[in-house]
C-alpha positions as CSV (number, residue, x, y, z in Angstrom):
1,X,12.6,5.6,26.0
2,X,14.3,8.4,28.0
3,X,16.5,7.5,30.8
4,X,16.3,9.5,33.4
5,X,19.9,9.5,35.8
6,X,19.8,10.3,39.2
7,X,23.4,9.6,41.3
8,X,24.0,6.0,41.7
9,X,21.6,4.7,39.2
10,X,23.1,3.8,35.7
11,X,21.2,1.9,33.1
12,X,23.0,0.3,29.6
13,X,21.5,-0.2,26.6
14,X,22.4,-3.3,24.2
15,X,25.7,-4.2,22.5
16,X,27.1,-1.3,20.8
17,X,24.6,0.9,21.7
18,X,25.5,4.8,22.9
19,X,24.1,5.5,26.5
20,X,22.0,8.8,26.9
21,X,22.2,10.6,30.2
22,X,21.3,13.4,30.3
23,X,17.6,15.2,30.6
24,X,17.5,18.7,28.7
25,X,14.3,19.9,29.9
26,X,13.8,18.8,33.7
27,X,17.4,17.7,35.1
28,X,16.8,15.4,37.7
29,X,19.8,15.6,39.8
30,X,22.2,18.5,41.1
31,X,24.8,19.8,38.4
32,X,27.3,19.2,41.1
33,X,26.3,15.6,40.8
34,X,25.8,15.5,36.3
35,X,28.3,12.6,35.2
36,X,29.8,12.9,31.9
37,X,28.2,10.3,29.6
38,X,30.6,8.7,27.1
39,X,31.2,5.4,25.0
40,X,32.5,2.0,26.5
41,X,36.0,2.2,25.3
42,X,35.7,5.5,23.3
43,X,39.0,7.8,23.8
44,X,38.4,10.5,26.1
45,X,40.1,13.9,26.2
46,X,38.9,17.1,28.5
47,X,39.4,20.5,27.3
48,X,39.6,23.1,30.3
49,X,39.2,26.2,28.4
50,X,39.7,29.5,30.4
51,X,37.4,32.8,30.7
52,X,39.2,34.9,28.9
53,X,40.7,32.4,26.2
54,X,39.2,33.3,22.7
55,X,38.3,29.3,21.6
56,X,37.6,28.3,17.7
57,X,36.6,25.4,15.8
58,X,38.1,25.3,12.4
59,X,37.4,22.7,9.3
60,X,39.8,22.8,7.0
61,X,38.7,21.3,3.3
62,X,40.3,21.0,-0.2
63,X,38.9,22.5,-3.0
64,X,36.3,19.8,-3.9
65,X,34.9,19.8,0.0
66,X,37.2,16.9,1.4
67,X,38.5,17.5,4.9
68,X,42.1,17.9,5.6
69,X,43.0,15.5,8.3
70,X,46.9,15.7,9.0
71,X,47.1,19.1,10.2
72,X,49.5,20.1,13.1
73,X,49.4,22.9,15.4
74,X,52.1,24.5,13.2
75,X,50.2,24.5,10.7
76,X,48.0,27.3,11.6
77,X,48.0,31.1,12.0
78,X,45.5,32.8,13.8
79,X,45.2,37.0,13.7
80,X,42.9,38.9,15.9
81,X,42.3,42.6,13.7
82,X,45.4,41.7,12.2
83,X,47.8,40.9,15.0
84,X,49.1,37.5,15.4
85,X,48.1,35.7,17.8
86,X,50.0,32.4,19.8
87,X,47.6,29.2,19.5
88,X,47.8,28.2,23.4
89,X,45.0,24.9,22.7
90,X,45.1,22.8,19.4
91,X,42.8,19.4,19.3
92,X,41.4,17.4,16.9
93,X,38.2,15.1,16.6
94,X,37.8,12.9,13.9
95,X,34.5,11.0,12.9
96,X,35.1,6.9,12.8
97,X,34.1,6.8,9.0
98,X,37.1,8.9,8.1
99,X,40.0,7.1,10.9
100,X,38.8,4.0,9.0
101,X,39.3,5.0,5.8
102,X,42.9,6.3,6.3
103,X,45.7,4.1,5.2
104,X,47.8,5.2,8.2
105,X,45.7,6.0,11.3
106,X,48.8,7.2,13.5
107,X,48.7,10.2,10.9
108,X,45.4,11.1,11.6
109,X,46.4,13.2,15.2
110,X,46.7,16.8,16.7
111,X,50.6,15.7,16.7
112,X,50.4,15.5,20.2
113,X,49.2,11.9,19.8
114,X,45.9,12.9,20.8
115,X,42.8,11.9,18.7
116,X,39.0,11.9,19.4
117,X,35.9,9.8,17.9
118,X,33.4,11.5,16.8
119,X,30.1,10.5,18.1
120,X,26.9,10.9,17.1
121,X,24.7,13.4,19.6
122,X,22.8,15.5,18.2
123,X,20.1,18.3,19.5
124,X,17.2,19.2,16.9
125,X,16.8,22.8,18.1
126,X,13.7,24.1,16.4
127,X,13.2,27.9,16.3
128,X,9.4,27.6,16.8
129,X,9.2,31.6,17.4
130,X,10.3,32.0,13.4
131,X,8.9,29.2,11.7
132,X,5.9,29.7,9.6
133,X,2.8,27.0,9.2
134,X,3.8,25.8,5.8
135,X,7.6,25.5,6.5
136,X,7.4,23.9,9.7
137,X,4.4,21.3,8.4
138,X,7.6,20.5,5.6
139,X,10.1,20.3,8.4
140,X,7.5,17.7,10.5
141,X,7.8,15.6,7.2
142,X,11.5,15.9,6.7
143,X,12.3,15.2,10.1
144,X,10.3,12.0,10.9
145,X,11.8,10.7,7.5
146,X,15.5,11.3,9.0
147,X,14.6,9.8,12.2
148,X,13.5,6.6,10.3
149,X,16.1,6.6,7.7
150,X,19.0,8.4,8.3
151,X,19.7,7.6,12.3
152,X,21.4,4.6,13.8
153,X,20.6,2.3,16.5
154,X,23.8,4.0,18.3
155,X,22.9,7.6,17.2
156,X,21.9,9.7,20.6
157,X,19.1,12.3,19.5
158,X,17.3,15.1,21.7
159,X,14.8,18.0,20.6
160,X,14.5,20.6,21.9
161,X,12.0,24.1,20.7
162,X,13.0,27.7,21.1
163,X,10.1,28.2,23.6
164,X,10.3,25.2,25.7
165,X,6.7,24.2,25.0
166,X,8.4,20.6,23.3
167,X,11.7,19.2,24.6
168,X,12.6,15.8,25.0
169,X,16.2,14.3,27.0
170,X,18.3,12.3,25.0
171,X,16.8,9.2,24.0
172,X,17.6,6.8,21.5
173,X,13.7,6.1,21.1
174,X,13.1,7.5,17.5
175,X,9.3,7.3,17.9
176,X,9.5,9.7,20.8
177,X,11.2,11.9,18.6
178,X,9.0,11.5,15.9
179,X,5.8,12.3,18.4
180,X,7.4,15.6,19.8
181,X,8.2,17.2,16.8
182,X,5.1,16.2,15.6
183,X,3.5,18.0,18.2
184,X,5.3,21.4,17.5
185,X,2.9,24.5,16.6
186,X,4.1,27.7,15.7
187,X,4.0,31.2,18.0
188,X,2.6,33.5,16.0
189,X,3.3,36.6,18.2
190,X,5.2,38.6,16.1
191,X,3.9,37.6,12.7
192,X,2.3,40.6,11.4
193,X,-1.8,39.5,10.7
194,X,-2.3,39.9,7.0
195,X,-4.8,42.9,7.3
196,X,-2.2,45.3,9.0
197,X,-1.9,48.3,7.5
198,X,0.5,49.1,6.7
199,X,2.2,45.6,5.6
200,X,6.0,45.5,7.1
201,X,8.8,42.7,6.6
202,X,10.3,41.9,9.9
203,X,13.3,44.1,8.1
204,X,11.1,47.4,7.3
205,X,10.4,47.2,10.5
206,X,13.6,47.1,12.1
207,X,14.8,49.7,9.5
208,X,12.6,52.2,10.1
209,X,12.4,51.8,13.9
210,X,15.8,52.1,14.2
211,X,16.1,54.8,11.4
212,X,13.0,56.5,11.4
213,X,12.6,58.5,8.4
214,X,15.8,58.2,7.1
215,X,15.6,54.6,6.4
216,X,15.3,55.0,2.8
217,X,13.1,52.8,0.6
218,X,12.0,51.3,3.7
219,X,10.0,54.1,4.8
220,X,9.4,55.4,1.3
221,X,7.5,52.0,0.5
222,X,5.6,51.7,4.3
223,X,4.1,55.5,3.7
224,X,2.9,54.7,0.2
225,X,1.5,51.2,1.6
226,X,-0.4,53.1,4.3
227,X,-1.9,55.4,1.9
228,X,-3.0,52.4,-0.1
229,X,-4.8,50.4,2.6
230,X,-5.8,53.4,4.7
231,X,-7.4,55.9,2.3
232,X,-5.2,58.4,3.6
233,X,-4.2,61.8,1.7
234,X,-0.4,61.5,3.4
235,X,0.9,63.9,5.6
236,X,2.1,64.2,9.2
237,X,-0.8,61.4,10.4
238,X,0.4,58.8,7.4
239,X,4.6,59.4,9.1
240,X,3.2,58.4,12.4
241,X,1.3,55.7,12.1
242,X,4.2,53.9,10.0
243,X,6.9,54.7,12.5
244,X,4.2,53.3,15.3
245,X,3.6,50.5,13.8
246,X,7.5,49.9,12.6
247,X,8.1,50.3,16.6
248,X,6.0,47.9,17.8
249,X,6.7,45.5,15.1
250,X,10.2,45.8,15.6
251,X,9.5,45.2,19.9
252,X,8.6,42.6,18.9
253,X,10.6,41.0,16.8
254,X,13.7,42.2,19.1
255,X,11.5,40.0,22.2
256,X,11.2,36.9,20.0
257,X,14.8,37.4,18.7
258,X,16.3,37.4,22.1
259,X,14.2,34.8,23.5
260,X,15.2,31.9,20.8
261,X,19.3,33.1,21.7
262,X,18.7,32.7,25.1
263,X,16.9,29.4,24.6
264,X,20.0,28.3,22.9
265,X,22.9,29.8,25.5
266,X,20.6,27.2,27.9
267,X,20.6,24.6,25.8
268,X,25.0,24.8,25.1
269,X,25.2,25.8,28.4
270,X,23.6,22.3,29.7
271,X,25.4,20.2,27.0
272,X,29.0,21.2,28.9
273,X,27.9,17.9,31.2
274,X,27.6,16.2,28.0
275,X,30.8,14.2,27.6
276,X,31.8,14.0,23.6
277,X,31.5,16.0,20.6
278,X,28.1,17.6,19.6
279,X,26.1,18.9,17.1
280,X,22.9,21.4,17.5
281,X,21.1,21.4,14.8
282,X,19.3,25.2,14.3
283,X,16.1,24.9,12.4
284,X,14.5,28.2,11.8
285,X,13.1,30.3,8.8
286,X,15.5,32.7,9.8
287,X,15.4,35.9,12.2
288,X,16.8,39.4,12.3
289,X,18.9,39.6,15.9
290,X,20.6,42.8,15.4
291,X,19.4,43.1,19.4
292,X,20.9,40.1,19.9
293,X,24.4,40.3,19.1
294,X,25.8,40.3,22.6
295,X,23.3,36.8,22.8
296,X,24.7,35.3,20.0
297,X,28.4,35.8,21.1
298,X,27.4,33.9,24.5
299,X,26.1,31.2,22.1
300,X,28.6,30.6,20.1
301,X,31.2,31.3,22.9
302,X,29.5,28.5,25.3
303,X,29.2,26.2,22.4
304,X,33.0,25.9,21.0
305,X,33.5,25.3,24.8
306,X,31.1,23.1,25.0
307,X,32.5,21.0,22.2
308,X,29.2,21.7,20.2
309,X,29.3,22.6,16.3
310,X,25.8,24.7,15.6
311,X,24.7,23.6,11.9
312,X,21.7,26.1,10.9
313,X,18.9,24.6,8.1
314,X,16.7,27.6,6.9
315,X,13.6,26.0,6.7
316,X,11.6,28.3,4.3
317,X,13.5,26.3,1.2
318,X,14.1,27.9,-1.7
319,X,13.6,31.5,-1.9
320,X,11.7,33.4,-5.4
321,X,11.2,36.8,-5.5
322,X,7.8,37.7,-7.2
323,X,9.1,40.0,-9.7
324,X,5.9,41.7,-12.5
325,X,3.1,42.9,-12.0
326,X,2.1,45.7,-9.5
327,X,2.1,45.6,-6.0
328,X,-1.1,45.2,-4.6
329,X,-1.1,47.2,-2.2
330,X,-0.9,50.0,-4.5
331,X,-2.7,53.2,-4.9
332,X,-4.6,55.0,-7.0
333,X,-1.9,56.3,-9.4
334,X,1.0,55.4,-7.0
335,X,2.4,51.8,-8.3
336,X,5.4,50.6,-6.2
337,X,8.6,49.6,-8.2
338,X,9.2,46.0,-9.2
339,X,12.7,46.8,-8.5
340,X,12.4,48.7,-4.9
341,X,9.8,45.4,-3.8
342,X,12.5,43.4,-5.1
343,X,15.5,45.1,-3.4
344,X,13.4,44.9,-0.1
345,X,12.0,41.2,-0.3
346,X,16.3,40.2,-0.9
347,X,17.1,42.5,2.0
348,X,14.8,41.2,4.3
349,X,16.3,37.3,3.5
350,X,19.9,38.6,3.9
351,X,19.2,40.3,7.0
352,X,17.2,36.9,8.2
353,X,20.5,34.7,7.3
354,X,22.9,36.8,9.2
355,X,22.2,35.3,12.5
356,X,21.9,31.4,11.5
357,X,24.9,31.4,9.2
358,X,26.9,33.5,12.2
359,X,26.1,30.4,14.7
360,X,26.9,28.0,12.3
361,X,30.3,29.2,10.5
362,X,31.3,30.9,14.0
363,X,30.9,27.3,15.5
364,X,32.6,25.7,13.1
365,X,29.0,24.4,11.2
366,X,27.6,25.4,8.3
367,X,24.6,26.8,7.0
368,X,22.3,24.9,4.7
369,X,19.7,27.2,2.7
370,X,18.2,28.3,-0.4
371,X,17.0,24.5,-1.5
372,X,13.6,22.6,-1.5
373,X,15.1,19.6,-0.4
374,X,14.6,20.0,3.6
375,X,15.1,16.7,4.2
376,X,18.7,16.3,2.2
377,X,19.8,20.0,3.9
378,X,18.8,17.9,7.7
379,X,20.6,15.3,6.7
380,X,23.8,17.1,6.0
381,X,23.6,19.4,8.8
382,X,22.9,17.0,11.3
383,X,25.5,14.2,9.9
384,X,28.3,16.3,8.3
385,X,30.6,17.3,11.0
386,X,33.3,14.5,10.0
387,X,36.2,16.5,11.5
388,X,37.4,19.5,13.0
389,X,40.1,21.4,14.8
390,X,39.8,23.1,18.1
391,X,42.1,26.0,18.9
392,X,42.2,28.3,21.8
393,X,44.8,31.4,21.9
394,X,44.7,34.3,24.7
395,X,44.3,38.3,23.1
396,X,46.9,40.0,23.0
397,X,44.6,42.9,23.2
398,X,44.1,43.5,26.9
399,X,41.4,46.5,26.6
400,X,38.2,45.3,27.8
401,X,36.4,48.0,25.8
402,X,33.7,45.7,24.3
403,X,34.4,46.3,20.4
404,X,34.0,43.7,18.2
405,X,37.5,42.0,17.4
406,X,38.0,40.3,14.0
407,X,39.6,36.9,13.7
408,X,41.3,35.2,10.6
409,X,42.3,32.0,10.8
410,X,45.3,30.4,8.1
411,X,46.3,27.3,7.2
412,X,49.7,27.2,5.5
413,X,48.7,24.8,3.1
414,X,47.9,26.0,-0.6
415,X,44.5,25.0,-2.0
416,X,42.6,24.8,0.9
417,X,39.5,26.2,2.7
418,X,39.5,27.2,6.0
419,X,35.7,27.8,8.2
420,X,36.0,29.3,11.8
421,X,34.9,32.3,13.7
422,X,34.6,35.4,12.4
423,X,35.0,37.4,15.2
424,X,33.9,38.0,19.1
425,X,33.0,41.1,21.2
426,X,35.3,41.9,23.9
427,X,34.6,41.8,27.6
428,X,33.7,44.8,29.0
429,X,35.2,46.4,32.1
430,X,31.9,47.9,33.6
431,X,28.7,46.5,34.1
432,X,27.2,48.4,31.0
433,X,26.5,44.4,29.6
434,X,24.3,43.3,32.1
435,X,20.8,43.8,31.5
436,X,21.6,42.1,28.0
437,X,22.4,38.9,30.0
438,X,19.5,38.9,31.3
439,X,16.2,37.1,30.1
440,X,13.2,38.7,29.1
């Protein structure tokens, strides 16, 4: 069932049992008036994080992928394009599995004697604007099988889609779950209809509208496609139809791109009344957000503040290129190279992995791709977040030009391996940002 919570009205569930408070898709109540849902008994620490700190979450594993769990503030070194900077915030959250398997508890602690549980709320966020038929009947299977198997009585789940056309609250009802995603269907806006001529990759596209004729193999491989399908002798007629059809392509897949980043600054910005750590999980065959990137900062700013960790599951599975043969859109006495198709079908999938595997490593998450096994990669992303560290440190770069900034983040420990943030865009001291804030 979902609970819906308007002020005054509280409902429990059994023994044990996690209560779920909030609705994602319709609120009920004022936001003045959003409790903060939490455990009976579960320690509770509130991070006030300033505008203009710069905030990380950072897991820190040995070699073989165990996490390091007695870390100190001291222990870390944070540089912003190679300055160092002076950690302001440091916190820790640990999962229960791993506070009951240490042999000292009091060691597992921020060494401010502050330590969090970890609980179990997580957001199924599925990217229904890039998710093909095939992958996302796999990902319907997949996910009712982790519902039924791999959930707990006390786990709190939501699910929410990129468009908004399928959201649930959180519930602990797994056949509700079950039935939403179930319902899911695909928007199939900005997938190219397989007669086009010519054919583009969401990355040709982008290429060549960005670059026009200089984009290289790109372009070189659209005009010869167009000749192929079109009949057309080449020529001034054959370079504008491509770099029409690479603009409008490229609209868009800029549109859908922007809309699935704002559907998730919503969603993290929502989960800040959400007492707790979280996890969003980011199920999506990939996108190119190069459009984006101001988007995806937001994102991954309001999550760390939010206390969420983003992990991203590629659900397209393993990835083979079809290398032999000729392409077949070839033609007459024009045969595409093996090796340029190739180069562009590996492009196109690095390109589509920028974005999820920003959100997730940036957030303190991974990203699970490249493997068949959609079910084991859910798993993992959804239930692997046993422990992380949260820092928060104030620039000493006071420009407010906009650029992007690189962090690196150190642990003085040897043999270990530190994920966090890559990096953030500065604020900007005019108002040049502001249509990119907005929706479409």
């Amino acid at each position: 069932m979902i609970m819906n919570l308007r002020k005054g009205s509280l409902t429990s569930f059994g023994r044990g049992m996690l209560v779920c408070l909030v609705i994602l898709a319709h609120p009920t109540y004022p936001a003045s008036e959003r409790p903060t849902p939490q455990r009976k008994n579960e320690p509770s620490i509130t991070i006030k994080v300033p505008v203009d700190l710069v905030s990380l979450n950072a897991s820190v594993t040995d070699k073989k992928g165990n996490p390091i769990k007695d870390l100190t503030e001291q222990d870390f070194r944070v540089f912003e394009d190679g300055v160092p900077q002076k950690i302001s915030l440091f916190h820790l959250e640990v999962a229960p599995e791993i506070l009951a398997s240490s042999p000292d508890k009091a060691k597992v602690s921020t060494g401010a004697g502050q330590e969090a549980l970890m609980s179990r709320t997580i957001i199924l966020f599925v990217d229904d604007y890039h998710i093909n038929f095939g992958d996302l009947a796999r990902l319907k299977k997949a996910g009712e099988k982790f519902v039924r198997t791999n959930l707990t009585p006390t786990d709190c789940v939501a699910l929410v889609s990129a468009s908004g056309r399928y959201s649930t609250g959180f519930t602990q009802d797994r056949e509700l779950i079950i039935s939403a995603l179930n319902r899911i269907s695909i928007i199939a806006t900005a997938r190219q209809p397989s007669g086009d001529c010519p054919p583009l990759s969401d990355y040709q596209a982008i290429e060549i509208a960005e670059r026009r004729d200089k984009a290289g193999d790109p372009f070189t491989v659209a005009v010869n496609d167009t000749i192929a399908c079109s009949g057309m002798q080449g020529g001034p007629s054959v370079v504008q139809r491509v770099l029409t059809a690479a603009r409008e392509r490229a609209e868009q897949i800029n549109d859908e791109s922007k809309r699935t980043m704002f559907a998730l600054h919503d969603l993290v910005s929502r989960l800040k009344g959400v007492g707790g750590p979280k996890t969003i999980v980011f199920l999506s065959d990939g996108l190119i957000a190069r459009q984006a990137n101001y988007q995806i900062q937001e994102v991954i700013d309001g999550a760390i503040r939010a206390n969420t960790v983003i992990a991203s599951v590629n659900t397209s599975g393993l990835q083979v290129s079809a290398i032999g043969g000729e392409s077949p859109t070839a033609s007459s006495g024009t045969i595409q190279s093996v090796p340029v198709r190739f180069r562009l079908d590996q492009a196109d999938r690095f390109a589509r992995d920028d974005a999820p595997s920003a959100l997730a490593s940036d957030t303190g998450g991974k990203y699970y791709h490249n493997n068949n096994d959609l079910h084991a990669q859910l798993t993992k992303a959804a239930l692997e977040t046993p422990l992380r560290y949260f820092l928060g440190y104030y620039s000493n770069n006071n420009s407010r030009d906009g650029r992007f900034r690189k962090i690196v983040v150190k642990v003085d420990r040897p043999n270990v391996v530190v994920t966090a943030r890559k990096g953030y865009y500065a604020p900007q001291s005019d108002e040049a940002n502001e249509d990119s804030k907005k929706g479409p």
